[in-house]
C-alpha positions, 0 to 999 in steps of 0.5 A, a space after each residue: 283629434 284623431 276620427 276614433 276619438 270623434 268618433 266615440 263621441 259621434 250621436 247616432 244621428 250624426 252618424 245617420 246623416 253622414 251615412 245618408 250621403 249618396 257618395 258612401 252608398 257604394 263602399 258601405 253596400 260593401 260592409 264598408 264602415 264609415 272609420 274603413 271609409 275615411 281610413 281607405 287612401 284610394 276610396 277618398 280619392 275616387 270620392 274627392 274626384 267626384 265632389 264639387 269644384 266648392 268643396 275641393 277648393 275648400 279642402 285643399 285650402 284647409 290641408 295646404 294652409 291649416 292642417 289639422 288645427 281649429 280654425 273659424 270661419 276668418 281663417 278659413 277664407 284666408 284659405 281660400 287665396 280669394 279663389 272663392 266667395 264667401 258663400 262657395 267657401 260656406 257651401 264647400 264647408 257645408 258639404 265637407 261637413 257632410 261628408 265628415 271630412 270636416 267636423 264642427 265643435 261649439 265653444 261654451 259661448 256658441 261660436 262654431 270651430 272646425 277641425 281637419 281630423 289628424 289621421 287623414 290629414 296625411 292621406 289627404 296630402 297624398 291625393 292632392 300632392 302625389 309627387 311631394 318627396 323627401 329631397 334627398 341628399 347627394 351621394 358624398 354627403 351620403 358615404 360620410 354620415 356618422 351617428 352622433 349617438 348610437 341608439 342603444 334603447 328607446 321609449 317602449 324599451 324605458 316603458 318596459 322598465 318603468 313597468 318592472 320598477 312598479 311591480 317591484 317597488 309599488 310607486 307611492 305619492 306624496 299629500 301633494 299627488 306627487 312620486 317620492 324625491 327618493 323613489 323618482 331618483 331611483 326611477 329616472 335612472 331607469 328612464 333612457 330619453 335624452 332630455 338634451 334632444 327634448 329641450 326644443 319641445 313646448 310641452 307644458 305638464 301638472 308638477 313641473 317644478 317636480 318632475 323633470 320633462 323625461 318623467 313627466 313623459 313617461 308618467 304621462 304614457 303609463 297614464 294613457 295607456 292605463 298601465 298605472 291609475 291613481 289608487 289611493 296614495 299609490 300609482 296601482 299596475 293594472 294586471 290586465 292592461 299589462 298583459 294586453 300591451 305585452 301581448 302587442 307586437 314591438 311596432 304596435 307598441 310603437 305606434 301607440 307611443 307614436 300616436 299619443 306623442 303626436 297627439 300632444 305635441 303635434 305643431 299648429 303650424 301648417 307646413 310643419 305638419 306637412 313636414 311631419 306628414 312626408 316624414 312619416 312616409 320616408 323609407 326606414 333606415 335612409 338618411 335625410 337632411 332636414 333641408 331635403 325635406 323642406 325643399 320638398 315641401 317648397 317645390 310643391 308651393 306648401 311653404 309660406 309664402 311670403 315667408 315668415 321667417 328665414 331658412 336657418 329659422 325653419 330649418 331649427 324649428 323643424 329639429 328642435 320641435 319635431 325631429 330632434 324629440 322624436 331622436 329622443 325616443 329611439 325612433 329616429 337616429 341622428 348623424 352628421 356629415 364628415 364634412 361639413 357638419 351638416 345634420 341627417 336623421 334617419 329612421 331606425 323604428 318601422 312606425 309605418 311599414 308593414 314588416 314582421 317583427 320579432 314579436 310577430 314572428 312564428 318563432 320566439 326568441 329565447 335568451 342563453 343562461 349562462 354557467 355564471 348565472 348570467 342570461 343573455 337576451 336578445 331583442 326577439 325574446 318577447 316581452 311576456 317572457 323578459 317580463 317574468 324573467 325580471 321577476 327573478 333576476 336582476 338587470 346588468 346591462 339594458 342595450 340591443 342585447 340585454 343582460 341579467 343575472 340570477 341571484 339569491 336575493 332575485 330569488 327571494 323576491 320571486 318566491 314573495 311575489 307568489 313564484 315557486 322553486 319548481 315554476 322558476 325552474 320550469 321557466 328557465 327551462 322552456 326559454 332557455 336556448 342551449 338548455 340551463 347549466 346543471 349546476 344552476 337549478 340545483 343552486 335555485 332550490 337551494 336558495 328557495 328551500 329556507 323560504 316558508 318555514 317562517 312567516 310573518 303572517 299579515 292578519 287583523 286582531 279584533 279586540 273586545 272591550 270585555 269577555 262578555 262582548 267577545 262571547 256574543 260576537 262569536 255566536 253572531 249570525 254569519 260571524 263564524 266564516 270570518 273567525 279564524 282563531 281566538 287569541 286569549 279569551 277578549 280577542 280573534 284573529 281576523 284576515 286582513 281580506 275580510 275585514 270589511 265584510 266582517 265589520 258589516 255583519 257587526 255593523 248590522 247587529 248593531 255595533 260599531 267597530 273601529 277602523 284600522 289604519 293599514 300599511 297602505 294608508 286606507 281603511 279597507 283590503 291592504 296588500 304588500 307589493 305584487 309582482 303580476 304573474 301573467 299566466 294568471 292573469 285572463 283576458 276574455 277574448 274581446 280584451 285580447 283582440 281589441 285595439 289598445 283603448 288610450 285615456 286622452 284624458 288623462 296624464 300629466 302633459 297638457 294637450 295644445 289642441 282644446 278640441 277634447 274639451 269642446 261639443 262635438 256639433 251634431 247638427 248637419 246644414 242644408 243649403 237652405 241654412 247658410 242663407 237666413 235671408 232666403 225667403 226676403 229674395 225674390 224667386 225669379 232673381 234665381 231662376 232663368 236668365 232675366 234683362 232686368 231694370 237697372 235700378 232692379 240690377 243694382 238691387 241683385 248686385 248689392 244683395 250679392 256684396 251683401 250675402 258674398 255670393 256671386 252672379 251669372 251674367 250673360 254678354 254679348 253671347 257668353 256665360 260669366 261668374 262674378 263675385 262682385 265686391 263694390 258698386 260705385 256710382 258715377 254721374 247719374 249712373 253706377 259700376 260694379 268691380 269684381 273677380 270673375 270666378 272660372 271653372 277652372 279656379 285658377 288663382 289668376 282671377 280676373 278683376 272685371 268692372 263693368 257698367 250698370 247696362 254692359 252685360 245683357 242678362 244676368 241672375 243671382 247664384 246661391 252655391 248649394 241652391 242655384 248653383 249647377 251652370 
């Protein structure tokens, strides 16, 4: 779960009190907000060098052991590699919830859960393993790499056509909710994922035994994307979402599509979400081996340990959950040495570098209209412009440079999606690089020409019983409007758009009309299929400028993180809440230093086990802390065993045991009360 979805389920209160924080008075006396905040790599750095020791130690074990995936509190003391106590790692947790670096969320049954937002998980890394890189390979290896595959399309690409397919053909459903066996035939062969490279996924999605992985995929992106939303027995194309994700740049549309596919699928595993993280920071266009990038990880101690599994185990559930799909959908390209074997991806999409694209760029591209009716388009011709286009021409050949061909059956399907000969004209026209071949617009009006003079004209019949009824329906209040001509001397003709606010005029004078069943299915407005003109379609401002909203809730793919489905906790702790017992310690036991009866010692230390907390104790001249763990008795006498906690959180602890009189002073350390040396 990413901060914009945390945060669009944020109370106002909880925003307040994150907000209230001493940390972010700077930045947000700036015009900083809290999203620029979290999103700002060297604002969280100045922030994370000024937090306490409990806090850090408590973030760097989320990042380096969890990642961005729910884990209680067992897990997170697991984290903590015994560098703190308990009640530093539930201060360091407080504090992180504080500062909304961590949030928290209740399971039905109560129990709290905490989750590392998905966004800043990358960032993190960043600050607290600067020098993590991508190890790469050797020269040789280099020279010889070869594509296994040229990657001829990609996932925007195949979306773009999923998109056509559904203005042309109008996607219907089954009883059963799902897409016509003939109909998805037709629409798979539109689709370009490699389903070979897909099957190392673990994704799981609705109709699976009627689906194959590449439909469900590109079903599940129109669905949060909002392109397409159920409508009756249809899958309906939203006009204005269609034209706002058009109106995006090539790499904004990749990175929405990037963003949705790591949410779903995003693996729990910590180190290969680190791997996931260093991948997306690697330059575009350099080959990396596998390898390379889990030698990287090793060298900066995020690999466990011991290990879990052997080499070649990782190494393949690296390809095959993560680098592998991501091949799959254009974004990556595959290769192998020429000797050796050895494989090496690359990028061949910039998801995360600044770089003007083709979309971006001041000048469109325009396509060649060839004498043979033939249009060639190159990959700067914008998708407003493609989008058109496949109104009124057919496709040949989907690549780098796509190929479509006008003809008279294209034609006709403009002119009864609303286009006109003098628009389709105007259109070739204006995009045309070298100008349109005399002979082309001429061959265009001829084909239009016969359109129109007949029509079969979608109308409704309104049939009265007798004459005497259709005589008092015509003189009815408000009847008039909807009354286009009449049919013989029992029947009207009726709009097919005004059939229900006419049968609610005759519903109010008291008759009761039977309903239609139209060609949609549906009692109500019926259209045929419409191809959107997207000139006609207007956007107000805020809709244009917007950042494009996903649907999380929807689609077909089910989501491995349940954070979606849980409360967002909206209370905050105050140190005074992670100790119920507060009241029942005696105040001087926190104060200043104290000598202390021995039996009164014991007390302190046990009370210490007992709330996992830690000691100050004072002997012969120097100040320790201990996080004691047991106290055994011995002979009349006692003991305490513990790990003396440094400054400086070195995972070489010190075990210490020292008997019940050996230290002079001591006093009882609550982090986030009494916890400042």
């Amino acid at each position: 779960m990413n901060y914009s979805e945390i945060c669009a389920r944020m109370p106002w209160e909880l925003r307040s009190r994150i907000q209230a924080e001493t940390v972010y008075a700077p930045w947000l006396g700036q015009g900083y907000g809290l999203e620029d905040i979290w999103a700002d790599s060297v604002v969280l750095e100045t922030i994370f060098n000024q937090m306490g020791p409990d806090e850090r130690t408590v973030l760097e074990g989320i990042v380096r052991d969890i990642g961005s995936e729910l884990f209680d509190a067992a897990r997170l003391e697991k984290s903590a590699r015994g560098l703190l106590s308990g009640a530093e790692m539930k201060a360091g947790l407080a504090g992180l919830l504080r500062k909304g670096f961590i949030f928290a969320f209740r399971k039905t049954w109560g129990e709290l859960v905490y989750l590392l937002p998905e966004d800043s998980f990358g960032l993190w890394q960043q600050i607290m393993f600067p020098e993590l890189a991508v190890v790469p390979p050797d020269g040789t290896a280099l020279s010889g790499i070869e594509p296994i595959e040229a990657v001829k399309t990609d996932i925007r690409r195949g979306l773009f056509q999923a998109l056509v397919f559904a203005a042309q053909q109008e996607l219907k459903l089954t009883q059963n909710g799902i897409l016509h066996k003939k109909q998805l035939q037709k629409w798979l062969e539109l689709i370009p994922l490699n389903e070979t490279l897909l099957q190392g996924t673990t994704i799981k999605y609705a109709y699976a035994d009627a689906y194959p992985m590449k439909a469900a995929i590109m079903l599940d992106m129109l669905l949060r994307l909002q392109l397409i939303v159920p409508d009756g027995e249809t899958l309906k194309l939203q006009s204005k979402a269609l034209k706002t994700w058009l109106n995006r740049s090539v790499n904004e549309q990749h990175l929405v599509l990037y963003s949705i596919w790591k949410r779903l699928t995003l693996p729990a595993e910590a180190w290969l979400q680190h791997a996931v993280s260093l991948l997306e920071r690697s330059d575009h266009g350099h080959w990396f081996s596998p390898l390379g990038l889990l030698t990287g990880l090793e060298r900066q101690g995020l690999m466990p340990v011991p290990a879990e599994s052997g080499l070649e185990e990782r190494l393949g559930r690296l390809q095959q959950k993560w680098l592998d799909p991501l091949a799959a959908m254009g974004w990556l390209e595959k290769g192998t040495e020429a000797l050796g074997g050895r494989v090496h991806y690359r990028w061949c999409v910039r998801l995360f570098q600044a770089s003007r694209t083709p979309q971006e760029s001041e000048e469109p591209g325009r396509f060649m209209v060839q004498p043979d009716f033939e249009i060639i388009v190159p990959p700067d011709v914008t998708d407003e412009v493609c989008w058109e286009l496949c109104c009124i021409a057919d496709p040949v050949a989907h690549d780098q440079v796509s190929v479509y061909k006008l003809s008279k059956a294209s034609i006709r399907r403009a002119l009864e999606n609303g286009r006109t000969a003098e628009e389709m004209a105007e259109f070739l026209e204006a995009h045309a690089l070298y100008g349109v071949p005399d002979h082309l617009l001429p061959a265009i009006e001829g084909w239009a020409r016969p359109f129109g003079k007949l029509t079969f004209v979608n109308t409704l019949l309104l049939r009265c019983d007798d004459e005497e009824t259709a005589l008092t329906v015509a003189k009815l209040p408000g009847a008039a409007p909807y009354i286009q001509e009449a049919v013989g001397t029992k029947d009207y003709i009726i709009a097919l758009d005004d059939l229900q606010p006419f049968a609610a005029v005759l519903e109010k004078a008291g008759y009761m009309p039977g309903m239609p069943l139209l060609l949609n299915g549906k009692n109500g407005s019926g259209r045929g299929r419409s191809y959107p003109k997207l000139a006609d379609v207007n956007l107000q401002e805020d809709e244009a400028d917007a950042e494009f909203q996903l649907s999380m809730d929807r689609g077909l793919i089910y989501s491995r993180n349940s954070a979606h489905y849980l409360q967002l906790e909206s209370q905050l702790p105050e140190p005074a809440d992670l100790y119920p017992d507060l009241k029942d310690i005696p105040p001087m036991w926190l104060k200043d230093y104290r000598t202390y009866h021995v039996s009164t010692r014991k007390e302190i230390v046990e009370k210490a086990i007992e709330m996992k907390t830690l000691l100050q104790v004072r002997m012969n001249g120097t100040d320790y802390r201990v996080a004691p763990r047991k106290v055994q008795d011995t002979r009349g006498t006692w003991w305490m065993t513990g790990v003396e906690q440094r400054k400086d959180r070195l995972p070489q602890a010190l075990e210490v045991r020292w008997h019940a009189g050996e230290w002079d002073e001591m006093k009882l350390i609550l982090p986030g009360i009494n916890d400042k040396y």
